[in-house]
C-alpha positions as CSV (number, residue, x, y, z in Angstrom):
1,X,10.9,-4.2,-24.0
2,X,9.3,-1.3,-26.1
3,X,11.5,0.3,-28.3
4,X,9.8,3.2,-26.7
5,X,11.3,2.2,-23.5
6,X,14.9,2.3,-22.3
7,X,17.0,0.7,-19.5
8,X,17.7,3.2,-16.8
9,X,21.2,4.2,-17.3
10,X,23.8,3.3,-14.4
11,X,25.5,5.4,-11.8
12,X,23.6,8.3,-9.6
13,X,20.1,7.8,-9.5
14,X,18.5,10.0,-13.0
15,X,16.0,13.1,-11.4
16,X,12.3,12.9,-12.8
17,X,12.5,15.8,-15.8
18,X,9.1,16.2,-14.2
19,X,9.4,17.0,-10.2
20,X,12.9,17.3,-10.5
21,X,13.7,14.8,-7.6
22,X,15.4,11.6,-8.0
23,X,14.4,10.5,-4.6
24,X,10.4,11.4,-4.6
25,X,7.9,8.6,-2.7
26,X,7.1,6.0,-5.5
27,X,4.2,5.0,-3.6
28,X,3.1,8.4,-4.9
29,X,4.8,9.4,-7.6
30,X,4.9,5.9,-9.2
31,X,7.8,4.5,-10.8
32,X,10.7,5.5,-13.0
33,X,9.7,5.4,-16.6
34,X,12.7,5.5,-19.5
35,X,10.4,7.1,-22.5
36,X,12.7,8.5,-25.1
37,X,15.9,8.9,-23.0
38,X,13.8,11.1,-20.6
39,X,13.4,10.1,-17.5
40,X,9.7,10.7,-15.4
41,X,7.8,9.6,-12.9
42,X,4.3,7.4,-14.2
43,X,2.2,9.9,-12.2
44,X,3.7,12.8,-12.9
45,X,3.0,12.6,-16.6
46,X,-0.8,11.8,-15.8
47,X,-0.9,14.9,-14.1
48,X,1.5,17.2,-16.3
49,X,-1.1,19.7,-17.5
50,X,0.6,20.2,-21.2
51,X,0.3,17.3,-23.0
52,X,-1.6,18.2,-26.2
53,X,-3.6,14.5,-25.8
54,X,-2.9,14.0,-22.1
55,X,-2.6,9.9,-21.1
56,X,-5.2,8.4,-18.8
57,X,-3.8,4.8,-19.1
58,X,-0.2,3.5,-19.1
59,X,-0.1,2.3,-22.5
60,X,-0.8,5.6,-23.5
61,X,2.4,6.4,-21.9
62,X,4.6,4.8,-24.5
63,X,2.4,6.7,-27.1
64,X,4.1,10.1,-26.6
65,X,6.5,11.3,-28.7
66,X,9.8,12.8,-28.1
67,X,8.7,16.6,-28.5
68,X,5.4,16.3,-26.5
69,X,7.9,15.2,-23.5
70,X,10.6,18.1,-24.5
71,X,7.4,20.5,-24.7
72,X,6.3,20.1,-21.3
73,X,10.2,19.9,-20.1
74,X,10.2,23.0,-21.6
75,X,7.1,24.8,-20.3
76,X,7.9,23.8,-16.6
77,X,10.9,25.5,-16.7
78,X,9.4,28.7,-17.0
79,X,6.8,27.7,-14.1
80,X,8.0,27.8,-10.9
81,X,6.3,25.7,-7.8
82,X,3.5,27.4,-5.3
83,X,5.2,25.2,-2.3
84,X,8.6,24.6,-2.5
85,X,9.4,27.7,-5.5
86,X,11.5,26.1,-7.4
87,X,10.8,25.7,-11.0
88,X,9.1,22.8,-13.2
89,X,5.9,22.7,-12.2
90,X,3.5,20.8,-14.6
91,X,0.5,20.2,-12.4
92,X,-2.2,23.4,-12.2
93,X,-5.1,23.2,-10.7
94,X,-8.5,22.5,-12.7
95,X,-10.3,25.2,-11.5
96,X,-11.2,27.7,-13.9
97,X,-9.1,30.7,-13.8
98,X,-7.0,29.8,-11.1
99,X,-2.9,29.8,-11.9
100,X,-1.8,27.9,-8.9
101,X,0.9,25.3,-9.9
102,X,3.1,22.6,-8.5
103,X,5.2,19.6,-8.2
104,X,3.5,16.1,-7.7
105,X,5.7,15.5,-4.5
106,X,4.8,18.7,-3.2
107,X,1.1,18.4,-3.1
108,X,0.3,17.5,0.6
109,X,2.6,19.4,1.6
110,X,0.6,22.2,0.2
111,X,-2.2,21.0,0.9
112,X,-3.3,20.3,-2.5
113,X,-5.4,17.2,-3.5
114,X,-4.4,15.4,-6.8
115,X,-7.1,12.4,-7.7
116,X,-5.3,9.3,-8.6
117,X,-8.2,8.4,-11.3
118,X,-8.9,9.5,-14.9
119,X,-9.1,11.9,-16.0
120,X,-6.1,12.8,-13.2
121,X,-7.5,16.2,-11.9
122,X,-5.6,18.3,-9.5
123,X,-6.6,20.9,-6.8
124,X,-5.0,23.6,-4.8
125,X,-5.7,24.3,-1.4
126,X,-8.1,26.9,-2.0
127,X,-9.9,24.8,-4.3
128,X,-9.6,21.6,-3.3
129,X,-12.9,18.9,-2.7
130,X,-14.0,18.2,1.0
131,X,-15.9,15.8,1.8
132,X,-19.7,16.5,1.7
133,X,-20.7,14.4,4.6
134,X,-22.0,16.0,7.6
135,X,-20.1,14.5,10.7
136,X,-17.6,15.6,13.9
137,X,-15.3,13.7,15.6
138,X,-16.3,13.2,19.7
139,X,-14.2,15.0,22.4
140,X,-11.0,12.1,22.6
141,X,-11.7,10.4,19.3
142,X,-8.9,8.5,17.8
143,X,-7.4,7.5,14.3
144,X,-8.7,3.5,13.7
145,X,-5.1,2.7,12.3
146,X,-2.8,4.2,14.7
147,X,-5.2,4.5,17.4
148,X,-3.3,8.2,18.0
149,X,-6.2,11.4,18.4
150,X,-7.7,13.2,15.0
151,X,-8.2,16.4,14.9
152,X,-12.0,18.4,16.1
153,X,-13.5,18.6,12.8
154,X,-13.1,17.4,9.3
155,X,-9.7,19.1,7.7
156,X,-7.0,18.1,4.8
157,X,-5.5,15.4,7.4
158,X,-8.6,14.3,9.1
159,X,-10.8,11.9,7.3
160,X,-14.3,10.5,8.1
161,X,-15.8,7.4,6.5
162,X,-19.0,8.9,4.6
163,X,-21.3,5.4,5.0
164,X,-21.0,4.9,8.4
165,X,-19.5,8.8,10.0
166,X,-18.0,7.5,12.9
167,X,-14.5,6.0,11.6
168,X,-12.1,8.7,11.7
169,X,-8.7,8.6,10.1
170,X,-5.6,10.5,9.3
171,X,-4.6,11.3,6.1
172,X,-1.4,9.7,6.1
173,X,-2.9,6.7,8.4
174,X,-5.3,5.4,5.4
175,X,-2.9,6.6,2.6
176,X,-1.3,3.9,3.8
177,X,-3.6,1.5,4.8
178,X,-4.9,2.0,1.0
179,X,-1.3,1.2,-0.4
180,X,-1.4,-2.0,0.9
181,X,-5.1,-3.2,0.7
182,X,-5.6,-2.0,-3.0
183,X,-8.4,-1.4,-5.2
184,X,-10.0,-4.8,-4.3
185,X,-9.8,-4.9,-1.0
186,X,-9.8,-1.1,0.3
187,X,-12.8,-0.9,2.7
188,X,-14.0,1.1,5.7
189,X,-12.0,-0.8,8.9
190,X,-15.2,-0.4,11.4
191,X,-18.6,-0.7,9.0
192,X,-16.3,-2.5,6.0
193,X,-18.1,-0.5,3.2
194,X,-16.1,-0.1,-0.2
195,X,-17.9,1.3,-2.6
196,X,-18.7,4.8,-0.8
197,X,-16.0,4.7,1.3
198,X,-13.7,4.1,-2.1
199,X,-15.0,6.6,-4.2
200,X,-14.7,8.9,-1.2
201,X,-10.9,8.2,-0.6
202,X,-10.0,8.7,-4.6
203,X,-12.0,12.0,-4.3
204,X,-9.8,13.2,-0.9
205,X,-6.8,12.4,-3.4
206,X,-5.9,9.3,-1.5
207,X,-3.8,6.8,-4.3
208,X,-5.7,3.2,-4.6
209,X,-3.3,1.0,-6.3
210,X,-5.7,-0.9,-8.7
211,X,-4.0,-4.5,-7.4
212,X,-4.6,-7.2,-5.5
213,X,-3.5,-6.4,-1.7
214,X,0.1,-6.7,-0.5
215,X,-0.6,-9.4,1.8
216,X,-1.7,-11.7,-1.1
217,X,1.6,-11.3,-3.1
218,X,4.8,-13.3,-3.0
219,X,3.1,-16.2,-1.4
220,X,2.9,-14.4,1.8
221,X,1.1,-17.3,3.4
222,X,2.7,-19.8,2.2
223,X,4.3,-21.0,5.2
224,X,0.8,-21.5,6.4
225,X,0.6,-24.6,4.7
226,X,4.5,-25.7,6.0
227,X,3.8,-28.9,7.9
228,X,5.5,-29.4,11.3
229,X,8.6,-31.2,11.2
230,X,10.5,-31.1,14.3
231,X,10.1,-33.4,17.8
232,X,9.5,-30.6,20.8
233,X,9.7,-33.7,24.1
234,X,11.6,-32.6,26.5
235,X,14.5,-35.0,25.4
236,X,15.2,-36.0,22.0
237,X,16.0,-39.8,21.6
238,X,15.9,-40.0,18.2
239,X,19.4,-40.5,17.1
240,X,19.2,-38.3,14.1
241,X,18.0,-35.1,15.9
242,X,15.0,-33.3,16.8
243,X,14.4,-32.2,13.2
244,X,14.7,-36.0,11.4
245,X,11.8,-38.3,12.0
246,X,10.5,-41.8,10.1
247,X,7.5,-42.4,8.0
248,X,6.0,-44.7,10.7
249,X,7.5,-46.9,13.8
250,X,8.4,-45.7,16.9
251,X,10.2,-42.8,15.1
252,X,7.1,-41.3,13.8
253,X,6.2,-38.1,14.4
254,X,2.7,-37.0,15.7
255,X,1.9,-33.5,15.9
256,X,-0.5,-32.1,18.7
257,X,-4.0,-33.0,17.6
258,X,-5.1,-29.7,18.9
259,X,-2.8,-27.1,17.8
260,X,-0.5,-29.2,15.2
261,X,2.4,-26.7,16.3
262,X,4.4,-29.0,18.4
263,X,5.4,-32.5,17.4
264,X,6.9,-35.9,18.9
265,X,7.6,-39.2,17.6
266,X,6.5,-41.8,19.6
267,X,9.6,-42.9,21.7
268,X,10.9,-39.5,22.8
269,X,7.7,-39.1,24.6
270,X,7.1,-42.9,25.4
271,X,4.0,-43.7,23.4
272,X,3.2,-46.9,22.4
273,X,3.2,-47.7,18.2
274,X,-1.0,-48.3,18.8
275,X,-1.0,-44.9,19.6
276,X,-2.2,-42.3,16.8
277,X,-2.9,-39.4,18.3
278,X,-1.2,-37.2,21.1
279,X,-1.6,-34.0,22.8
280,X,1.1,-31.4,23.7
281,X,1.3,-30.2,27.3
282,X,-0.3,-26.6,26.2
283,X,-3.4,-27.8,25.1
284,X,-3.6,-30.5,27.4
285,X,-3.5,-27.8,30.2
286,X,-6.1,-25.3,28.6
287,X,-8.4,-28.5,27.6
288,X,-8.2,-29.7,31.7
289,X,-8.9,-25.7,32.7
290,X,-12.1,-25.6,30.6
291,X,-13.3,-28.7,31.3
């Protein structure tokens, strides 16, 4: 552990110095970080405006020093929030001249657009990016994720993929289909472009976890490659049970050469030992209906 970075202390859950919530979406906000003895969320230091050499990278997290974190601590509590009003706003929005300020959880409520990317730009609603391709949903046209109806026209919560124009998507809807594919795997769900449709999304202020996708973590498939084990004849004759079975014999078992997702040994379903292969009723039906 860096000496840099602390154990979070025990009892109530600490508040982010930051947003000032303790309870703030981590798929957003990113984790807890322990820098110092302060207590922050990883995104909300990307996008606190003060920092005299503002990180772009997590290691240059642990670079900051005390005062630069009390500094900005400081500063917010003289800046109140545009959307909820209460004070410790560090995030203003990059357009020139504008004074518009706000918390990192409070964003979308707003209707402001923060860019999960270097160099971490964020945008109120009146200035805020919108997508530049020409395009407008059909009467009836529906969300491809939650198959619920989008709105008539392009807006803060109603996306468009810009390479093929005709997938349509609430905000929400592929925020979270984006949390779970990842950088690597993030792609357009009817014309599977990335590239466009990535750079796109991270312009829209949609987060892209740079990962692998969820469904390739924790050995998630892993119990793909679990063999069969267990007799499914009508009566089990084996004295052991349906899920005990021998190496060979009349207590082998033979899974359905079809399906392999049912299983017998030989003498619960009254096959002889020359027998090495054996179908389950299920496939045997469907292979007698095509045939």
């Amino acid at each position: 552990m860096s000496h840099r970075e602390q154990a979070a202390p025990r009892g109530r859950e600490p508040a982010c110095l930051l947003c000032r919530q303790s309870d703030a979406d981590s798929d957003i906000c990113g984790e807890k970080l322990f820098i110092h003895g302060f207590c922050a969320h990883e995104n909300c230091l990307f996008f606190a405006n003060n920092f005299p050499d503002r990180p772009v990278h997590r290691g240059g997290l642990w670079c900051l020093h005390s005062w630069e974190i009390r500094d900005v601590v400081s500063q917010a509590a003289e800046q109140s929030c545009s959307i909820c009003g209460q004070i410790g706003a560090t995030i203003y929005c990059c357009r020139r001249h504008c004074d518009v300020s706000f918390h990192l959880p409070c964003a979308k409520q707003g209707g402001c657009v923060t860019q999960f990317c270097r160099p971490f730009r964020a945008f109120c609603a009146a200035h805020r990016p919108e997508q530049a391709v020409e395009a407008t949903p059909e009467p009836g046209t529906e969300c491809l994720i939650c198959m619920e109806p989008v709105e008539d026209r392009k807006t803060f919560n109603t996306l468009v993929c810009p390479a093929c124009k005709s997938a349509w998507f609430h905000r929400d809807c592929i925020q979270g289909q984006a949390l779970h594919a990842g950088y690597f795997s993030i792609q357009c769900p009817l014309c599977r472009n990335d590239d466009a449709f990535r750079k796109d999304l991270l312009t829209m202020g949609i987060r892209i976890p740079f990962r692998p996708p969820t469904w390739e973590d924790f050995n998630a498939f892993d119990e793909l490659g679990d063999r069969h084990r267990r007799c499914d004849a009508s009566e089990c004759l084996f004295p052991g049970g349906r899920q005990e079975a021998e190496e060979e014999g009349p207590w082998e078992l033979l899974l359905c050469s079809s399906c392999a997702a049912e299983g017998t040994p030989r003498h619960c379903s009254g096959l002889r030992d020359i027998i090495t292969s054996w179908e389950c009723d299920g496939c045997a039906v469907l292979g007698t209906a095509s045939s």
